[in-house]
N, CA, C and O of each residue as an XYZ file, in Angstrom:
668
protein
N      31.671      3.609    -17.780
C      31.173      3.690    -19.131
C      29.873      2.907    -19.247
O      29.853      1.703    -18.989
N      28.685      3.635    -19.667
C      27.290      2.725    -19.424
C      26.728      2.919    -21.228
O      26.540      3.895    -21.954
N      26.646      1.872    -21.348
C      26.337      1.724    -23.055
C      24.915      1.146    -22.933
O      24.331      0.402    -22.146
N      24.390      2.327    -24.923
C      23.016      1.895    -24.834
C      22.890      1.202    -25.719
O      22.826      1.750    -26.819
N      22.810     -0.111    -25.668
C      22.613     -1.013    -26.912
C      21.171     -0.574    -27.478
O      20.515      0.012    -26.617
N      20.698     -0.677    -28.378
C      19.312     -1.033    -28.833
C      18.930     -1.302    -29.706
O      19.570     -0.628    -30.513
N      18.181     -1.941    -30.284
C      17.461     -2.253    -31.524
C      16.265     -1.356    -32.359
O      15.142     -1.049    -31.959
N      16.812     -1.102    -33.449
C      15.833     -0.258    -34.292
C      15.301     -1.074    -35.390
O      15.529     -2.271    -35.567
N      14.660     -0.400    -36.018
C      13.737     -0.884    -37.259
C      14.005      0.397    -38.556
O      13.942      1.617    -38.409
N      14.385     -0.570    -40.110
C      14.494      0.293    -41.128
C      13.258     -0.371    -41.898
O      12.807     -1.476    -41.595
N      12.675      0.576    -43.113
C      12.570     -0.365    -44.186
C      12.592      0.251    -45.113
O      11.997      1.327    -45.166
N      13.601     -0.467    -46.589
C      13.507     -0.045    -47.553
C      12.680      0.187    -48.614
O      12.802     -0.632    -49.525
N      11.823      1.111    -48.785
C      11.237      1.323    -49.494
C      11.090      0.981    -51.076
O      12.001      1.273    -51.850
N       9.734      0.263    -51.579
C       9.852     -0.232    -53.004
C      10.676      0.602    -54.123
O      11.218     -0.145    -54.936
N      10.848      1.710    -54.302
C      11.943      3.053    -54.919
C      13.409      1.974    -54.906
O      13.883      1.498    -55.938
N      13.975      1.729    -53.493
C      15.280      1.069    -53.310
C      15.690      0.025    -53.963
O      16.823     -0.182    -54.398
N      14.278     -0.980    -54.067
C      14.515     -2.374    -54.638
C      14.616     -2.191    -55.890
O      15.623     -2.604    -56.465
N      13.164     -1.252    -56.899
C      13.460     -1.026    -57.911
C      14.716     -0.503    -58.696
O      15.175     -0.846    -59.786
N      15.107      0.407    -57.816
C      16.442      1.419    -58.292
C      18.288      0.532    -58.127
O      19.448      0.871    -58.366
N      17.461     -0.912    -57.497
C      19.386     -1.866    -57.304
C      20.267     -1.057    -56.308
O      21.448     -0.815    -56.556
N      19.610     -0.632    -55.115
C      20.120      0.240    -54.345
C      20.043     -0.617    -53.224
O      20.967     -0.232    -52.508
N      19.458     -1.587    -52.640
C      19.043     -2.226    -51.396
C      20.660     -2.536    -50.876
O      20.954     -2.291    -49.706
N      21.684     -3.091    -51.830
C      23.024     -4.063    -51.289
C      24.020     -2.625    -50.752
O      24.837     -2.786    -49.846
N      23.839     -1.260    -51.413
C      24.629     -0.205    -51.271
C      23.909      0.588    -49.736
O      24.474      1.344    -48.945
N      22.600      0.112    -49.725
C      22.135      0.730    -48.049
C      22.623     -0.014    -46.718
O      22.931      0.313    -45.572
N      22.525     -1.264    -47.526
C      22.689     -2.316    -46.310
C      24.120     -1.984    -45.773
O      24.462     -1.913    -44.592
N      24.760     -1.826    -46.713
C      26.949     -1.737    -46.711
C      27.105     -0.164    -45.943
O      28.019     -0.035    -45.129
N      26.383      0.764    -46.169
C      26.511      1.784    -45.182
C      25.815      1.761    -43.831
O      25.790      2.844    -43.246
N      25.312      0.843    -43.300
C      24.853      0.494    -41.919
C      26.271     -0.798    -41.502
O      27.149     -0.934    -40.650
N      25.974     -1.215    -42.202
C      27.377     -2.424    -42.072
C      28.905     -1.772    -42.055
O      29.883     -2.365    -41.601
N      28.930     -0.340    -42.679
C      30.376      0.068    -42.644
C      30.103      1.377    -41.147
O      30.973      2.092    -40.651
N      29.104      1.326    -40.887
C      28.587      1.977    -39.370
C      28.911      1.071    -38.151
O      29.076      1.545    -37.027
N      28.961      0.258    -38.320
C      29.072     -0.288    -37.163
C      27.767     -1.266    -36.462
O      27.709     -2.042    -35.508
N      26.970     -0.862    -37.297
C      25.728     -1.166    -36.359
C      25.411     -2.961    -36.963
O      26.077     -3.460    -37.870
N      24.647     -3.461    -36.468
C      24.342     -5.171    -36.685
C      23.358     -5.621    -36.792
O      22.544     -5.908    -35.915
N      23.262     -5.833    -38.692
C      21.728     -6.496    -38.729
C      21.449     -7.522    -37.803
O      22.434     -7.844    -37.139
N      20.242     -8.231    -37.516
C      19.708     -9.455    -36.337
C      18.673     -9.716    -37.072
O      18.128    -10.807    -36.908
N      18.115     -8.729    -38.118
C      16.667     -9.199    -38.702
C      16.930     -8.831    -40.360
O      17.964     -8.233    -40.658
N      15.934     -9.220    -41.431
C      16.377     -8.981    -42.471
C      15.162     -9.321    -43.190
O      15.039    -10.530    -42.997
N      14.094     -8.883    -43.989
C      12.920     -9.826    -44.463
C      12.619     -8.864    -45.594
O      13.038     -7.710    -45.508
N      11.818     -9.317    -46.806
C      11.508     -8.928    -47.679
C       9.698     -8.919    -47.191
O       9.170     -9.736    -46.436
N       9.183     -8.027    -47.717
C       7.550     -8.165    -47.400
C       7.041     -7.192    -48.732
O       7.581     -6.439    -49.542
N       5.593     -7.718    -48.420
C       4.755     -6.256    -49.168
C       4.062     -5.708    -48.025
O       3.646     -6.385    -47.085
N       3.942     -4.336    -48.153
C       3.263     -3.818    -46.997
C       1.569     -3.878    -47.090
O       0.962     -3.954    -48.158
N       1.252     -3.853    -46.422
C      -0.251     -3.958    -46.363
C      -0.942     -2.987    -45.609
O      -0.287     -2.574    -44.652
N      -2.333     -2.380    -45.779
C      -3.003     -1.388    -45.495
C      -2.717     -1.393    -43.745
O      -2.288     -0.395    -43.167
N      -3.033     -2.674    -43.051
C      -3.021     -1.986    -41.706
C      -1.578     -1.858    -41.260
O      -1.237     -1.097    -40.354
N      -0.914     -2.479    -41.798
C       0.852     -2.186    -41.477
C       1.237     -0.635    -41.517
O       1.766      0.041    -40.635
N       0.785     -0.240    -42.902
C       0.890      0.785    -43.012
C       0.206      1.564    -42.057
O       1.119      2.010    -41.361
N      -0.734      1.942    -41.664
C      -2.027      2.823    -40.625
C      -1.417      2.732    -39.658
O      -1.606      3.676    -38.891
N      -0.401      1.628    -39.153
C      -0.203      1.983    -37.649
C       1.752      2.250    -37.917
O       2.392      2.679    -36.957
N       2.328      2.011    -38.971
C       3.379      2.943    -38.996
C       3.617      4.471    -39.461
O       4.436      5.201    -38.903
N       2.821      4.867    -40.532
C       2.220      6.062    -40.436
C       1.057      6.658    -40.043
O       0.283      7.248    -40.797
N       0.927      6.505    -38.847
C      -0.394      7.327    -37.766
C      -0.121      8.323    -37.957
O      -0.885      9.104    -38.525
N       1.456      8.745    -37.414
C       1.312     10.155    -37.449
C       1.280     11.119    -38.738
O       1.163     12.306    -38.434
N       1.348     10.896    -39.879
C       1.192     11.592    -40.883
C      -0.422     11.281    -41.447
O      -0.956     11.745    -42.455
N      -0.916     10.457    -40.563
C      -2.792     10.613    -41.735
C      -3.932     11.834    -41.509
O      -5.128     11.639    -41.726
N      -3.386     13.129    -41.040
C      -4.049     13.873    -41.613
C      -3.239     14.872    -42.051
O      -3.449     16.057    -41.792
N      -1.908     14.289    -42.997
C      -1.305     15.584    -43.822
C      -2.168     15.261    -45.309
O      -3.100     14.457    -45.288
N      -1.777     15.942    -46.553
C      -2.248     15.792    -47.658
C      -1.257     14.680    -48.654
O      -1.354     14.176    -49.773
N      -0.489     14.657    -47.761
C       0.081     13.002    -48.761
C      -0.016     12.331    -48.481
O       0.463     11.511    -49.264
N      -0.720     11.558    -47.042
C      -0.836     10.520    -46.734
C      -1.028      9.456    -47.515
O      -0.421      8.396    -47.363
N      -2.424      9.811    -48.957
C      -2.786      8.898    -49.826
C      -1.872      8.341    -50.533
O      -1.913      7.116    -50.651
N      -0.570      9.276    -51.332
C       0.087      9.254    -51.951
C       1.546      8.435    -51.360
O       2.235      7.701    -52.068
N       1.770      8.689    -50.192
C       2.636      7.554    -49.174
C       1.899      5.932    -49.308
O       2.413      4.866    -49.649
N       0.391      6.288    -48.856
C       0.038      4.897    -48.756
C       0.456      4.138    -50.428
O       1.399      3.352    -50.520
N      -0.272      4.469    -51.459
C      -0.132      3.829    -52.823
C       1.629      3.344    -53.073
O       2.035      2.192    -53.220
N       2.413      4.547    -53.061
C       3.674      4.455    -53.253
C       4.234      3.151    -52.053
O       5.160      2.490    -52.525
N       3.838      2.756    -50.736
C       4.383      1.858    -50.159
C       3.940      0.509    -50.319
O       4.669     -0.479    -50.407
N       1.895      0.561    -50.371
C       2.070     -0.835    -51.137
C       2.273     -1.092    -52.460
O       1.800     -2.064    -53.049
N       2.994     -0.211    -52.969
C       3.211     -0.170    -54.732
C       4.415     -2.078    -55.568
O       4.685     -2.510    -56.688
N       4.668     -2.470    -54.242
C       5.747     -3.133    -54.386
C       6.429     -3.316    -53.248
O       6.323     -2.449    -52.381
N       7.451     -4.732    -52.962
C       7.932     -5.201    -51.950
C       8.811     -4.272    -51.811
O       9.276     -3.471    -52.622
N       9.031     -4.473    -50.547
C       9.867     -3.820    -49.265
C      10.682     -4.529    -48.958
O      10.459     -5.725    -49.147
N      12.149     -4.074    -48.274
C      12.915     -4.712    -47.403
C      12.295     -4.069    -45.650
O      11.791     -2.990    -45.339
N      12.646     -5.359    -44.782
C      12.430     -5.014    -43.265
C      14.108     -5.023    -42.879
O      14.878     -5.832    -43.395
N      14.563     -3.926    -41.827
C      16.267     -4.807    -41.288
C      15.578     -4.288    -40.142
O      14.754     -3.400    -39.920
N      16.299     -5.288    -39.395
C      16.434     -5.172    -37.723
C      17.839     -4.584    -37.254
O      18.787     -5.327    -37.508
N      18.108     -3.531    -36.694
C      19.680     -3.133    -36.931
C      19.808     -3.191    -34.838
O      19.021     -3.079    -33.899
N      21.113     -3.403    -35.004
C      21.366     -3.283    -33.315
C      22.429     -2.775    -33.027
O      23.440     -3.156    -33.616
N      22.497     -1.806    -32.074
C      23.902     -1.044    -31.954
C      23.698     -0.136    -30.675
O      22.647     -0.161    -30.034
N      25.046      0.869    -30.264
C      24.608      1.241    -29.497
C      24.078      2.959    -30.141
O      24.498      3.689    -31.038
N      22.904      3.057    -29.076
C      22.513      4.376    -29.354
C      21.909      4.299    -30.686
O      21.723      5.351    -31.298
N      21.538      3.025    -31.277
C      20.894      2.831    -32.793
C      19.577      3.655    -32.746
O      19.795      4.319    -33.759
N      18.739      3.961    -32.442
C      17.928      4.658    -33.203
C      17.927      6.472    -33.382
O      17.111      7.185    -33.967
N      18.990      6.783    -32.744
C      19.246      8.051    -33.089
C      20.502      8.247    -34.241
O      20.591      9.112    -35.113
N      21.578      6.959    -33.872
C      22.647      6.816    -34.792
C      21.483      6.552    -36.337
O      21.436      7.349    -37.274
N      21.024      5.838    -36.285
C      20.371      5.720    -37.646
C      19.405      6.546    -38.180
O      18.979      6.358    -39.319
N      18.937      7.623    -37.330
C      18.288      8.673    -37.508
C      19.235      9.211    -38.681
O      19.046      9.226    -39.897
N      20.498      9.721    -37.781
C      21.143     10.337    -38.631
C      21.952      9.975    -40.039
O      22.515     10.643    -40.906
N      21.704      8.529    -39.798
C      22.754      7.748    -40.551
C      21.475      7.809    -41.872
O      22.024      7.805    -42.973
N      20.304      7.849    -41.940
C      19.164      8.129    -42.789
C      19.134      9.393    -43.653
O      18.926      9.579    -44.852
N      19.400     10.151    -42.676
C      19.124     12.070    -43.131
C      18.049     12.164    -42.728
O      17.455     11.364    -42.005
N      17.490     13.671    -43.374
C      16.406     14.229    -42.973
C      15.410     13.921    -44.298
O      15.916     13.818    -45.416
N      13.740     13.762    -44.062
C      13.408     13.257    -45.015
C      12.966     14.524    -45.823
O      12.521     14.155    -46.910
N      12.926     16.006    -45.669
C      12.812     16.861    -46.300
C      14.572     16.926    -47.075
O      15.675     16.987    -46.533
N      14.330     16.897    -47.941
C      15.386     16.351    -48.963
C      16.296     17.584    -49.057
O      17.494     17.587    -48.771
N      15.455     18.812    -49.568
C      16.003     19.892    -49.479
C      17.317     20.125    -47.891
O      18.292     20.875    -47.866
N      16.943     19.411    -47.048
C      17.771     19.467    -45.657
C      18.897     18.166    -45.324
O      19.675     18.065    -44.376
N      18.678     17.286    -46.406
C      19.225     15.840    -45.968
C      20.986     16.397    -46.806
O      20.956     17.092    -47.822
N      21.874     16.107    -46.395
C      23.434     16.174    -46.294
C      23.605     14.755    -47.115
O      22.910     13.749    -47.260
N      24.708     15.137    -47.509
C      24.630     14.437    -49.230
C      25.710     13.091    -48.603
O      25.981     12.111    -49.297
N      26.191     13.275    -47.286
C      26.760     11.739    -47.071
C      25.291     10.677    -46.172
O      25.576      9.635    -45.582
N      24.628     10.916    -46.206
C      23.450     10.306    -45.651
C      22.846      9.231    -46.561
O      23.476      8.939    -47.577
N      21.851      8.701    -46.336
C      21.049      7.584    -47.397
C      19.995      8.061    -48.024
O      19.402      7.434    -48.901
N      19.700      9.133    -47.648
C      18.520     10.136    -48.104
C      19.126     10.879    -49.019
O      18.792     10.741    -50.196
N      19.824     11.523    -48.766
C      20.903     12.592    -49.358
C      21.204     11.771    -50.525
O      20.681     12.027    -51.609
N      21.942     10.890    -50.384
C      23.054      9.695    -51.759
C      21.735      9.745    -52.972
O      21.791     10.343    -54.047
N      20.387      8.812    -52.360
C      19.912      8.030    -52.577
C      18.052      8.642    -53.066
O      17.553      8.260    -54.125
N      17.546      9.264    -52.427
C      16.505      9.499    -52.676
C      16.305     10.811    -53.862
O      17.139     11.697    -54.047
N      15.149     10.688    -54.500
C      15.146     11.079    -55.895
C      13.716     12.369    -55.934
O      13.192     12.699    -56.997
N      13.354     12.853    -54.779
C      12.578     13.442    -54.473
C      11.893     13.130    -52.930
O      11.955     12.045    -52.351
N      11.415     14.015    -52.565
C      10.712     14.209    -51.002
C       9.674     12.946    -50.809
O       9.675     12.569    -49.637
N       8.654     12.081    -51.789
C       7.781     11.790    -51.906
C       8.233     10.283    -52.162
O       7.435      9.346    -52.193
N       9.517     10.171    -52.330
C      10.025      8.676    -53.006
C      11.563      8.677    -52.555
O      12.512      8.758    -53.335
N      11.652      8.565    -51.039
C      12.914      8.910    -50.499
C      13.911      7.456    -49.785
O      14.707      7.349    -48.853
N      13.334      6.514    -50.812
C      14.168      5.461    -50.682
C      13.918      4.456    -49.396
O      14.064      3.243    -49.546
N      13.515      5.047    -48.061
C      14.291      4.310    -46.664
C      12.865      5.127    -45.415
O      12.680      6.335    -45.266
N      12.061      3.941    -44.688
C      11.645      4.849    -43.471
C      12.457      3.892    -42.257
O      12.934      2.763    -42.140
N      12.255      5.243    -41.388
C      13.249      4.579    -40.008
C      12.454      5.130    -38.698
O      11.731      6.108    -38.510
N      12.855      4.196    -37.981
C      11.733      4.442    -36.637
C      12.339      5.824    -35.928
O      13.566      5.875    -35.844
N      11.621      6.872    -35.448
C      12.133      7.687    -34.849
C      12.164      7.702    -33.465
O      12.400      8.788    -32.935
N      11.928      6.477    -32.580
C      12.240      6.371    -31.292
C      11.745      5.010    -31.360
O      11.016      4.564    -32.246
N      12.443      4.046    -29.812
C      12.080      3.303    -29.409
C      10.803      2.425    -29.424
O      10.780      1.221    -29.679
N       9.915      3.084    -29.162
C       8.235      2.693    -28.879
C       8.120      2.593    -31.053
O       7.787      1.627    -31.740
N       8.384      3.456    -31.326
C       7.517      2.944    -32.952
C       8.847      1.998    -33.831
O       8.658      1.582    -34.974
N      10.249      1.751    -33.026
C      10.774      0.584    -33.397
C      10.406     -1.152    -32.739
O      10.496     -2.307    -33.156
N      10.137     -0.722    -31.980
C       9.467     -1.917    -31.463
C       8.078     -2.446    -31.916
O       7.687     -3.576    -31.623
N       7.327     -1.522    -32.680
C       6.280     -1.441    -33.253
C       6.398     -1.979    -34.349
O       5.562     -2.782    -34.763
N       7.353     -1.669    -34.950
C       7.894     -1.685    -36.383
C       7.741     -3.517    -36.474
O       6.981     -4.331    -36.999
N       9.229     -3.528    -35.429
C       9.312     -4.633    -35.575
C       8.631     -5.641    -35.099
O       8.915     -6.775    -35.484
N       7.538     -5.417    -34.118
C       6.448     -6.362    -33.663
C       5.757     -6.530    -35.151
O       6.011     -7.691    -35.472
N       5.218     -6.086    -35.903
C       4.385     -6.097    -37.180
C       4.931     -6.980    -38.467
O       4.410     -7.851    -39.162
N       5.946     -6.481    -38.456
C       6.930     -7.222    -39.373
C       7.750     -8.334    -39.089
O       8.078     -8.930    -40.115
N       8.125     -8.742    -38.203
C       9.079    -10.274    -37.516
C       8.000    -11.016    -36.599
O       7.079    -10.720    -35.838
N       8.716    -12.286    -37.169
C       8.576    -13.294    -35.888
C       9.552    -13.374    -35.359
O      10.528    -13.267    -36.102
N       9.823    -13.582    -33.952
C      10.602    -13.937    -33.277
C      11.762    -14.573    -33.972
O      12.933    -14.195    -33.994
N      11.128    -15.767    -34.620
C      12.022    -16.955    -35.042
C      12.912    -16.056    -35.937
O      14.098    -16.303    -35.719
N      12.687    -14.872    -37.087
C      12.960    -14.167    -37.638
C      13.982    -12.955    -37.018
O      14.202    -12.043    -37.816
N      14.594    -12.849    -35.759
C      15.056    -11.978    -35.045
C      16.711    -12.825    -34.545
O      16.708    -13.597    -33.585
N      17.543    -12.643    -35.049
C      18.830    -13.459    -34.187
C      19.335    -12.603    -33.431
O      18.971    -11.433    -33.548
N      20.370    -12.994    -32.396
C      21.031    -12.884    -31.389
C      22.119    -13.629    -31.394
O      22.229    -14.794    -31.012
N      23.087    -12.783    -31.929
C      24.560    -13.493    -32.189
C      26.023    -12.082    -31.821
O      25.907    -10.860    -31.720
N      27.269    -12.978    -31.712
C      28.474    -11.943    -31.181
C      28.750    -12.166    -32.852
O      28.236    -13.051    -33.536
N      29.540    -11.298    -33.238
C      30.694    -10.719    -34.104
C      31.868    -10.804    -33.553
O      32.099    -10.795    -32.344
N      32.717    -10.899    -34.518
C      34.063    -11.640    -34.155
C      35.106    -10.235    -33.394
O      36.033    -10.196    -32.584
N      34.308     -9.197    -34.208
C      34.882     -7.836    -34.220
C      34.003     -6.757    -33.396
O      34.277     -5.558    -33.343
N      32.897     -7.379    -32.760
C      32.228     -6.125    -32.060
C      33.231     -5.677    -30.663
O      32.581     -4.994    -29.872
N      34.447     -5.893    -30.290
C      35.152     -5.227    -29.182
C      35.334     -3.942    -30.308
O      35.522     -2.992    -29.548
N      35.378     -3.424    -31.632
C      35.702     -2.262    -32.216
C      34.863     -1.442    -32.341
O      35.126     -0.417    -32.970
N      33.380     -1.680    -31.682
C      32.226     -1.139    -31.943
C      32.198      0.137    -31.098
O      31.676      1.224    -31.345
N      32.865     -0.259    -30.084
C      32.369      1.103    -28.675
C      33.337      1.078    -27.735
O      33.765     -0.072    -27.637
N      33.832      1.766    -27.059
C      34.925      1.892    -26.023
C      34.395      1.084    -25.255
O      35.109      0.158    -25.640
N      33.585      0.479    -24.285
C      32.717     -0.159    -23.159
C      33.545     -1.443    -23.706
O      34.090     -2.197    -22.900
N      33.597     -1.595    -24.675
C      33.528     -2.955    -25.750
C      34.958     -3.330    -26.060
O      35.317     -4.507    -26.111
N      35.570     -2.557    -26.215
C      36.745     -2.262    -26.193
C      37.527     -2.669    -24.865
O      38.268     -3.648    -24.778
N      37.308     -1.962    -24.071
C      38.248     -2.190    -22.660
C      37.792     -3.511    -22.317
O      38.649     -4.351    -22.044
N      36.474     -3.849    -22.288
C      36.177     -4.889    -21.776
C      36.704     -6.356    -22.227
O      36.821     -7.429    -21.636
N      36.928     -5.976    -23.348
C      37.927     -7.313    -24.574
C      39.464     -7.452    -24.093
O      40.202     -8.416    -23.890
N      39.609     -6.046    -24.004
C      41.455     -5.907    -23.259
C      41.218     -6.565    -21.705
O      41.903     -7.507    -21.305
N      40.416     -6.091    -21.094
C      40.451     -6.743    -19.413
C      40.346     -8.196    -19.620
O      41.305     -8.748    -19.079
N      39.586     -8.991    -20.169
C      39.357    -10.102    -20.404
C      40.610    -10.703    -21.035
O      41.107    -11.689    -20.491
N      41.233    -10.126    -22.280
C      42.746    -11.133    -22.317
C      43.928    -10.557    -21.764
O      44.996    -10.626    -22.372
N      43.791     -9.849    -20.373
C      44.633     -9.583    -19.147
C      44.536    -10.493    -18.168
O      45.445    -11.043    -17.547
N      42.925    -10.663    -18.031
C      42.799    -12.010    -17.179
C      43.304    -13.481    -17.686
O      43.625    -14.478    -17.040
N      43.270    -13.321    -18.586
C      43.904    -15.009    -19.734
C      45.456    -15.230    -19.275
O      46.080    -16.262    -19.028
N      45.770    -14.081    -19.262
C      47.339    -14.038    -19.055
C      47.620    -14.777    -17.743
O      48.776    -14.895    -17.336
């Protein structure tokens, strides 16, 4: 059994904070399984923004993304789990709204295509990005849960072998 731990990057969008939605996003990543390590409130700023949305600056909303994100503070989470940035892909929805499935955070939560509550890294390289921009180190923990043997089979057996050996 070979497990992929990894670390992703969310952030809640100013829409979330305004709307008293931030404690009900956090509790569906937390009832996932997955494990905040990072957690920060920010405002976003022009170059933060430019290098997390590169790839959308030559659609026609770009402008309208940019205003709406520095419109107001943000939440940052650092989430860690295994297979996290595809688990939270999905655990997000799709951001064309019309397509996002109504148990998702997009789906629950967002109130149009343009003001969709939550962005999430879509691979590795722009979570690490994410979170290079937004954390310091000092800002990043590394801790066990009392309960992560329930997280993953790997995790699991490995908790049972260990109080076989105790015996």
């Amino acid at each position: 059994m070979n497990e992929n731990i990894e670390k992703t990057a969310v952030i809640l969008k100013p829409d979330s904070i305004q709307r008293d939605i931030i404690g009900k996003i956090i509790t569906i990543f937390e009832e996932k399984g997955v494990k905040i390590i990072g957690l920060k409130m920010f405002l976003m700023n022009e170059q933060t923004f430019k290098v997390l949305y590169s790839d959308i600056a030559d659609k026609p909303f770009y402008q309208q993304t940019q205003e709406y994100l520095l419109s107001g503070p943000c939440v940052a989470i650092i989430l860690e789990g295994l297979d996290a940035v595809e688990r939270i892909k999905s655990i997000c929805g799709c951001s064309d709204l019309k397509k996002a499935e109504g148990w998702t955070i997009r789906g629950k939560f967002a109130q149009w295509t343009g003001c969709d509550v939550i962005h999430r890294s879509d691979n590795l390289e722009h979570a690490n990005k994410a979170m290079e921009l937004i954390f310091d180190k000092k800002d990043i923990f590394e801790y066990k849960k009392n309960n992560e043997h329930f997280m993953s089979e790997t995790a699991w057996y490995k908790n049972n072998l260990n109080k076989q050996e105790e015996v």
